[in-house]
TORGUDREN-529497 format. One record per atom (N, C-alpha, C, O): residue in one letter; x, y, z negated. Coordinates in steps of 0.02 Angstrom, whole numbers, plus 50000, padded with zeros to 5 digits. Atoms other than C-alpha are relative to their C-alpha. Example, Ala and Ser with C-alpha at 12.3 -4.5 7.8 and 13.67 -1.06 7.14 Angstrom:
BEGIN
A500454994150000;A506154977549610;A500455006050000;A500975005949967;S499584994150003;S506844994749643;S499615005549963;S499865011049955;
***
This chain:
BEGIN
X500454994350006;X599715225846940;X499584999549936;X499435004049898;X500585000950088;X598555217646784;X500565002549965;X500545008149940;X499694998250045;X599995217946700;X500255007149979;X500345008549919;X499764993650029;X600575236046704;X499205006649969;X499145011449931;X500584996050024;X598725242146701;X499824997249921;X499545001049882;X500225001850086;X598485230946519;X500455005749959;X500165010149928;X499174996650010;X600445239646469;X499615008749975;X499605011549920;X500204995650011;X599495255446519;X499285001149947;X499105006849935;X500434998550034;X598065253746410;X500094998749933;X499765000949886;X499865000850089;X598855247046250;X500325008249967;X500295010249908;X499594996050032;X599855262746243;X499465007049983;X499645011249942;X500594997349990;X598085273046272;X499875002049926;X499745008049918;X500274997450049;X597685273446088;X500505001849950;X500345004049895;X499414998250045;X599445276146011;X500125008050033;X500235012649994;X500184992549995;X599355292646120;X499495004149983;X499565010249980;X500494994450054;X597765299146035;X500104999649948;X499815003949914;X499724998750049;X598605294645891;X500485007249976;X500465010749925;X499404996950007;X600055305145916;X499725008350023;X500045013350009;X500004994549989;X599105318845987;X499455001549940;X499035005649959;X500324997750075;X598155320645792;X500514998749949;X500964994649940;X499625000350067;X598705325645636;X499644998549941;X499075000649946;X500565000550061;X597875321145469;X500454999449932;X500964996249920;X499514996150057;X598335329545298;X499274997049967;X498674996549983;X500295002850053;X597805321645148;X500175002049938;X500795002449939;X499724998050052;X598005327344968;X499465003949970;X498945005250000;X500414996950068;X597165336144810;X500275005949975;X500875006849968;X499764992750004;X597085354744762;X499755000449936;X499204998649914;X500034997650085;X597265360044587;X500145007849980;X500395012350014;X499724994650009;X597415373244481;X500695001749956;X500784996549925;X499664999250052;X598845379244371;X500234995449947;X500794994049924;X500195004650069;X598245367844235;X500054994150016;X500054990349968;X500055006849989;X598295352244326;X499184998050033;X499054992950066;X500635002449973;X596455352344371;X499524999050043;X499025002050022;X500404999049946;X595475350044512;X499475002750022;X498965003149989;X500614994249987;X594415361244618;X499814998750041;X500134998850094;X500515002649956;X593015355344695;X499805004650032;X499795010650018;X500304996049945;X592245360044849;X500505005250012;X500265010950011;X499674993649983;X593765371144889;X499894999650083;X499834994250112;X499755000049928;X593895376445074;X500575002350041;X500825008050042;X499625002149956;X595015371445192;X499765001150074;X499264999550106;X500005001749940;X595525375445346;X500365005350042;X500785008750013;X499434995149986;X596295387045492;X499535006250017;X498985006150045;X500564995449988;X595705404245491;X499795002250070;X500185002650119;X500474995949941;X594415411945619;X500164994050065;X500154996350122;X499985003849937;X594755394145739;X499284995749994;X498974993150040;X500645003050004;X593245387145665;X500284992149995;X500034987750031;X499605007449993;X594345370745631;X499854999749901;X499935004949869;X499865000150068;X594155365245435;X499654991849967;X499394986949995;X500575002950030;X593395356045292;X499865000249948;X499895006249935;X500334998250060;X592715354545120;X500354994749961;X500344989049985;X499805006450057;X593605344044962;X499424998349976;X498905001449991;X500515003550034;X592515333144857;X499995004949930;X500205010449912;X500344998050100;X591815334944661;X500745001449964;X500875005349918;X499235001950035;X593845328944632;X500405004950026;X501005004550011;X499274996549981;X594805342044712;X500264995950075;X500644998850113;X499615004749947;X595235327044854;X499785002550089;X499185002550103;X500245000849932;X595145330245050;X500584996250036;X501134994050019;X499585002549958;X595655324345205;X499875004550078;X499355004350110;X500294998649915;X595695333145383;X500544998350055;X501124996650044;X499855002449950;X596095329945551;X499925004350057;X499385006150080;X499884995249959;X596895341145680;X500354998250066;X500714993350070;X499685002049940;X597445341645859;X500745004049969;X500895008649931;X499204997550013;X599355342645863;X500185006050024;X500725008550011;X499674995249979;X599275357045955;X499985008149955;X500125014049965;X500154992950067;X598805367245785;X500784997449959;X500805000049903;X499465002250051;X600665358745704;X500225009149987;X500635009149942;X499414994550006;X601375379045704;X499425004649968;X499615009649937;X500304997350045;X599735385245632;X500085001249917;X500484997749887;X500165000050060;X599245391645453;X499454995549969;X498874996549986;X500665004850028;X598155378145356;X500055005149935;X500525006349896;X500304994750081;X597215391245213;X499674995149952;X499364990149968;X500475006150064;X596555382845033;X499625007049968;X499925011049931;X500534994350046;X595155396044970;X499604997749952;X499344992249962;X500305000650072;X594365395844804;X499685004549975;X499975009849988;X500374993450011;X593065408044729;X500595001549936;X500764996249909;X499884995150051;X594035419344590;X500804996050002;X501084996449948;X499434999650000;X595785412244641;X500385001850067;X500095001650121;X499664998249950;X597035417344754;X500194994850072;X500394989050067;X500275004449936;X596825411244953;X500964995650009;X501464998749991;X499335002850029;X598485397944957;X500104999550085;X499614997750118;X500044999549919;X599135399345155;X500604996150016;X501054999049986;X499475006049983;X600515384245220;X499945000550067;X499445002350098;X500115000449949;X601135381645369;X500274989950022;X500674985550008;X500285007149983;X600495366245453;X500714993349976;X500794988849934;X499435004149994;X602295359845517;X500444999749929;X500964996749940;X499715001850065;X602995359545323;X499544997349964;X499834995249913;X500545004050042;X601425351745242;X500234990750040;X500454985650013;X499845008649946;X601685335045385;X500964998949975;X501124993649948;X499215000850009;X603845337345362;X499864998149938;X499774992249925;X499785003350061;X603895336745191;X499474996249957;X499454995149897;X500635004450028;X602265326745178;X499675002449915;X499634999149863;X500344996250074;X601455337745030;X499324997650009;X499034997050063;X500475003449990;X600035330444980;X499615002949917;X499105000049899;X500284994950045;X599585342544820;X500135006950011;X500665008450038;X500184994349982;X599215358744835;X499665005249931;X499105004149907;X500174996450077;X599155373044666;X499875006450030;X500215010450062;X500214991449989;X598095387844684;X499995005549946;X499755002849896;X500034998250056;X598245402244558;X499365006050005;X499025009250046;X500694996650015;X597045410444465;X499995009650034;X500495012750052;X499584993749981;X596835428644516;X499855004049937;X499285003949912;X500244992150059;X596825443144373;X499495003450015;X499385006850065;X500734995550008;X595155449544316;X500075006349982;X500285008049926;X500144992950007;X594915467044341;X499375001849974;X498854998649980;X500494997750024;X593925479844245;X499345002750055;X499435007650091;X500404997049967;X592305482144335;X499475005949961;X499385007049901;X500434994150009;X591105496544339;X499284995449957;X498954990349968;X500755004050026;X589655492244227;X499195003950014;X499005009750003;X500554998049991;X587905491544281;X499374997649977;X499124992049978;X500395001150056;X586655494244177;X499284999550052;X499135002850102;X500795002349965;X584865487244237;X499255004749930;X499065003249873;X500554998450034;X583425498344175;X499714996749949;X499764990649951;X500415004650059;X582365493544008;X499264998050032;X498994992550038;X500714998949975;X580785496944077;X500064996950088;X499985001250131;X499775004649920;X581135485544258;X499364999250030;X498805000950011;X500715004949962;X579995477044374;X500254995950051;X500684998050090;X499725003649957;X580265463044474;X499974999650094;X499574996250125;X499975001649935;X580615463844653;X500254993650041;X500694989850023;X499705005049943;X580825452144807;X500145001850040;X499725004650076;X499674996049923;X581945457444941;X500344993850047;X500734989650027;X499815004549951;X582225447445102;X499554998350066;X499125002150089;X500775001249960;X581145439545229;X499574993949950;X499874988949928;X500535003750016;X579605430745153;X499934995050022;X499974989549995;X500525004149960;X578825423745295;X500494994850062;X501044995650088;X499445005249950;X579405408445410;X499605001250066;X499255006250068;X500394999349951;X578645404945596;X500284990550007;X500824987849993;X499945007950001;X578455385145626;X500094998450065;X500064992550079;X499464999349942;X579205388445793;X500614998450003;X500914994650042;X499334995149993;X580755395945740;X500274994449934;X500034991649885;X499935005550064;X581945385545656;X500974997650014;X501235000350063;X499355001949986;X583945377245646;X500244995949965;X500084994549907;X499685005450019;X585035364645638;X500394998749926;X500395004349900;X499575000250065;X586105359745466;X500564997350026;X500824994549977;X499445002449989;X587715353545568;X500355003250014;X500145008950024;X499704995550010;X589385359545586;X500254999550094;X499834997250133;X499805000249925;X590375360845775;X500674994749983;X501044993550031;X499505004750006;X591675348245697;X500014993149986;X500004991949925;X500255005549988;X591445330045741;X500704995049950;X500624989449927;X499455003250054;X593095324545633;X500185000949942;X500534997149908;X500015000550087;X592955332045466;X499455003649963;X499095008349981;X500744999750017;X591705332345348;X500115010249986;X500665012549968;X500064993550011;X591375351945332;X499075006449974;X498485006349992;X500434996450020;X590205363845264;X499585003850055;X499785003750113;X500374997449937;X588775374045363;X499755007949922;X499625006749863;X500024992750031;X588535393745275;X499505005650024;X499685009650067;X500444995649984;X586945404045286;X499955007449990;X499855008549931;X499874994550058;X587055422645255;X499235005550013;X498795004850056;X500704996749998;X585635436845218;X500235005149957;X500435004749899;X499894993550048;X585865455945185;X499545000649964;X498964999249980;X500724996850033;X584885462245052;X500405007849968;X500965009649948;X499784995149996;X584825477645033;X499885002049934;X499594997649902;X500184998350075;X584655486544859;X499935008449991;X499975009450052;X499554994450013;X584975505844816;X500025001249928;X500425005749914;X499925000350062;X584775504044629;X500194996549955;X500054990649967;X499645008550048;X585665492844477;X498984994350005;X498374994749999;X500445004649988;X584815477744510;X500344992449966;X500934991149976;X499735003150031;X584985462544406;X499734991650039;X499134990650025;X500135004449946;X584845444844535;X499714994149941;X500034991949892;X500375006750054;X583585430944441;X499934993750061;X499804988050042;X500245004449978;X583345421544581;X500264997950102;X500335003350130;X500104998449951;X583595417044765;X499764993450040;X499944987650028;X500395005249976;X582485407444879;X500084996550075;X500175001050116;X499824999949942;X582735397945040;X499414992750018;X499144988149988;X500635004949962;X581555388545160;X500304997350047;X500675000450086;X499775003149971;X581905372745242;X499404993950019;X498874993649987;X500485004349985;X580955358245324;X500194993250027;X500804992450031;X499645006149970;X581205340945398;X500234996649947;X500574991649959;X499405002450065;X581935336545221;X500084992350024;X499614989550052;X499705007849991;X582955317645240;X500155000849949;X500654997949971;X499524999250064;X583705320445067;X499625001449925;X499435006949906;X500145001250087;X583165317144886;X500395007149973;X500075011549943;X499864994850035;X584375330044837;X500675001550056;X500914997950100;X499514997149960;X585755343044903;X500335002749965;X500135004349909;X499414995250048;X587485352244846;X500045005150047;X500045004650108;X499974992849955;X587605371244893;X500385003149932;X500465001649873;X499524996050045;X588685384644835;X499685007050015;X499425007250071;X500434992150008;X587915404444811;X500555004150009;X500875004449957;X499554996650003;X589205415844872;X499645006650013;X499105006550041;X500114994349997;X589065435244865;X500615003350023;X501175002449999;X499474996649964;X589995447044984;X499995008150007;X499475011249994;X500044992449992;X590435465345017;X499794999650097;X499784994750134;X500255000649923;X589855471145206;X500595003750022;X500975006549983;X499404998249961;X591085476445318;X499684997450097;X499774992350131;X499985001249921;X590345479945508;X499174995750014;X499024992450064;X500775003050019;X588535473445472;X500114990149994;X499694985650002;X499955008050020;X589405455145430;X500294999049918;X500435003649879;X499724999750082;X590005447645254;X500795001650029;X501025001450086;X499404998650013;X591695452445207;X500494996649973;X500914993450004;X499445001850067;X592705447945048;X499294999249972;X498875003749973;X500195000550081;X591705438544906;X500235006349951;X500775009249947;X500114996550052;X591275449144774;X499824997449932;X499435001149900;X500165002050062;X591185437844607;X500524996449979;X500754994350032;X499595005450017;X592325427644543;X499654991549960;X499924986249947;X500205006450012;X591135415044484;X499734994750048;X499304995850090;X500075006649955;X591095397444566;X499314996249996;X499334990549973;X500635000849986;X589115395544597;X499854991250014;X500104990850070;X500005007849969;X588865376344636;X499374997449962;X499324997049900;X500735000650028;X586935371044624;X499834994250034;X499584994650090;X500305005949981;X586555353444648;X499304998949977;X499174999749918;X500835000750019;X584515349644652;X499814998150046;X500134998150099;X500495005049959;X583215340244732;X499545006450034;X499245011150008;X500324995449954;X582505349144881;X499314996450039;X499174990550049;X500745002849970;X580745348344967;X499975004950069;X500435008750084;X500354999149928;X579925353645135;X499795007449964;X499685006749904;X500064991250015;X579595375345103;X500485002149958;X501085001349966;X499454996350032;X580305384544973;X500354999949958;X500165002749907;X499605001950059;X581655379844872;X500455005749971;X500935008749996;X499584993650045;X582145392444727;X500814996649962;X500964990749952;X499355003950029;X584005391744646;X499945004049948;X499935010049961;X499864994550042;X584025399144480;X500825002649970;X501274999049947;X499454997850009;X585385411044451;X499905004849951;X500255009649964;X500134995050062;X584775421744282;X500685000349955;X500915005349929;X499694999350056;X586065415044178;X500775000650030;X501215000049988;X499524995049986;X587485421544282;X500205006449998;X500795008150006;X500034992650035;X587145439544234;X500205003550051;X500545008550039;X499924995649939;X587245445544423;X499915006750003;X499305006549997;X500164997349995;X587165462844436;X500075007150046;X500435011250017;X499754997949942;X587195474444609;X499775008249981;X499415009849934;X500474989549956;X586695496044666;X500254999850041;X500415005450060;X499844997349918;X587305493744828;X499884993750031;X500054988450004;X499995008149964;X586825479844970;X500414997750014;X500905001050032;X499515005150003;X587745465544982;X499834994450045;X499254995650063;X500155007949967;X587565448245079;X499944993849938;X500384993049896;X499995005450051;X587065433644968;X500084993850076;X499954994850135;X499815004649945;X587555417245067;X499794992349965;X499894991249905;X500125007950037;X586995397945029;X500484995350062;X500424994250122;X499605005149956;X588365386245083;X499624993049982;X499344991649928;X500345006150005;X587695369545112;X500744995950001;X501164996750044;X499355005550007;X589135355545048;X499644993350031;X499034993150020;X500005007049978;X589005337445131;X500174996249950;X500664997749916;X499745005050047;X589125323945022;X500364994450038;X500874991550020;X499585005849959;X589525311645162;X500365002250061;X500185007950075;X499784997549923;X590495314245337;X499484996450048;X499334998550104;X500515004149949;X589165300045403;X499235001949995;X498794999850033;X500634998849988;X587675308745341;X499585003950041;X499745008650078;X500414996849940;X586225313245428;X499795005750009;X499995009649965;X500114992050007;X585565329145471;X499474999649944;X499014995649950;X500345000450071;X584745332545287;X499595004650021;X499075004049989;X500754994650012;X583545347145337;X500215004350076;X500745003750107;X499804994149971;X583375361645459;X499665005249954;X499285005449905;X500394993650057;X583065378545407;X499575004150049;X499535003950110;X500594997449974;X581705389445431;X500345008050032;X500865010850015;X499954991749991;X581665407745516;X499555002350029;X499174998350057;X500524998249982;X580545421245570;X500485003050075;X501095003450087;X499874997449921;X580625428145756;X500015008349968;X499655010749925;X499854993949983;X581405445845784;X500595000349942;X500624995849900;X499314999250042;X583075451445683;X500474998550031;X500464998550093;X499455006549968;X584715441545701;X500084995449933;X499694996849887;X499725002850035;X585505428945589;X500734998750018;X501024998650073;X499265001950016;X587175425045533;X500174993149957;X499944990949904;X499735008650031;X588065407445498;X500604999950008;X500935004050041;X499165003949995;X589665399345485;X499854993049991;X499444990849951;X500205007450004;X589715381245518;X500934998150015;X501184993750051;X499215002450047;X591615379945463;X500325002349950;X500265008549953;X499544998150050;X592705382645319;X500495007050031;X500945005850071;X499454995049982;X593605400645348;X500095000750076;X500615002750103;X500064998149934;X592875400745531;X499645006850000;X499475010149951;X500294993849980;X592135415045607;X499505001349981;X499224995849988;X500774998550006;X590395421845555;X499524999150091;X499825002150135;X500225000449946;X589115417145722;X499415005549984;X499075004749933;X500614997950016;X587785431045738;X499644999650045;X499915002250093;X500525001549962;X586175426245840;X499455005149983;X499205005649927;X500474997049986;X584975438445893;X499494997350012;X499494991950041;X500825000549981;X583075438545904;X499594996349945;X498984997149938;X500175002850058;X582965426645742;X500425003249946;X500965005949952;X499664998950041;X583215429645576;X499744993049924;X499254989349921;X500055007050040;X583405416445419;X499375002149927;X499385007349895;X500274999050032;X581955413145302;X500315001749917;X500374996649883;X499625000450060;X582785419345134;X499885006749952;X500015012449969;X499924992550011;X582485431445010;X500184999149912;X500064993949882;X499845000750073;X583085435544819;X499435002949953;X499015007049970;X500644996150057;X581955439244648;X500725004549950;X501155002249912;X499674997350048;X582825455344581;X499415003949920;X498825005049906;X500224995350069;X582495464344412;X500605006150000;X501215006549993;X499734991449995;X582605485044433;X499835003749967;X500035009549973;
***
């Protein structure tokens, strides 16, 4: 009886082996070069994760996603979509995304005579407040804040501000994405430029400057602050602030679902010039 119950327990961790998969490899572009912080992962399961500075990841999936699509997204290139069971078969372990063709956009001209506005919420409540982690305990992954602002005139974006507290962290990596609306949630990115703002954060309000991107909106949009991980073992680096009444919107995976929570909304707001 010892003996078949030991028998049975050696084989115990070669079956949670077998019931994970883990894909390893580096995403480039065209050129040979690597693209940091791309995201990874399967869409709308809320399963993913985030590459490094190098282009390099690694994730880790239950086997019962082998017949899924694993997606590689990139701001201003085209979304790269594989299916699981030929990435593991023929063990691919690079991954080439291409660029997409820049179209002519509409140009919007920002008044001479301007004035600066702030659109968003202001004010926090030292109540009201949230976590910085993701719902995925096996790969390191990103956590995604978003905030309509609304506009109705060319408006040219100098700035956008976000409030956090609890700080553990000397400094943080975030990415600034901008979206079209579709259904009162983000949509499709709307820029093709790859935003990535590493800086030393404090306890209230930390501004990101974005002037010398030459942002420029007349219709509302969602601005979004992805928060990147530097480690899979680090700690919770901050929570964020919010005021009572509204909702908020998050994503706390790569190419998962948007979550929207009622009754709060996220402290965040932008400095335009109109």
């Amino acid at each position: 009886m010892i003996k078949k119950l030991l028998f049975i327990l050696f084989l115990i961790p070669k079956i949670i082996y077998c019931q994970e998969i883990e894909i390893v490899g580096i995403i480039l572009n065209s050129d040979k070069i690597p693209l940091e912080y791309t995201n990874i992962g399967i869409k709308n399961k809320n399963i993913g994760t985030i590459a490094d500075n190098y282009g390099n990841f690694k994730i880790i999936l239950n086997q019962k996603y082998i017949n899924d699509i694993l997606t590689f997204s990139y701001v201003g290139y085209e979304n790269l979509d594989m299916n699981i069971s030929d990435i593991v078969n023929k063990n691919i372990m690079e991954f080439t995304l291409i660029q997409k063709v820049n179209e002519l956009k509409e140009i919007i001209v920002v008044a001479t005579n301007s004035k600066i506005v702030e659109v968003g919420t202001k004010s926090t409540n030292g109540m009201v407040g949230g976590r910085v982690s993701t719902i995925d305990s096996k790969n390191k992954d990103m956590r995604e804040f978003a905030k309509e602002i609304t506009i109705r005139k060319p408006s040219k974006i100098l700035n956008v501000n976000f409030n956090i507290f609890s700080v553990k962290v000397d400094s943080a990596t975030f990415r600034i994405n901008f979206y079209d609306i579709i259904d009162k949630q983000p949509y499709e990115k709307i820029i093709s430029n790859n935003i990535i703002i590493k800086q030393q954060i404090i306890n209230g309000w930390n501004e990101f400057d974005l002037r010398h991107y030459n942002l420029k909106f007349d219709k509302p949009f969602f601005i979004t602050i992805e928060y990147i991980p530097q480690d899979f073992v680090e700690e919770l680096p901050f929570w964020y602030s919010g005021q009572l009444f509204g909702e908020s919107i998050t994503k706390s995976s790569s190419l998962g679902s948007w979550e929207v929570k009622q009754g709060v909304k996220l402290s965040l707001y932008v400095t335009v010039k109109q």
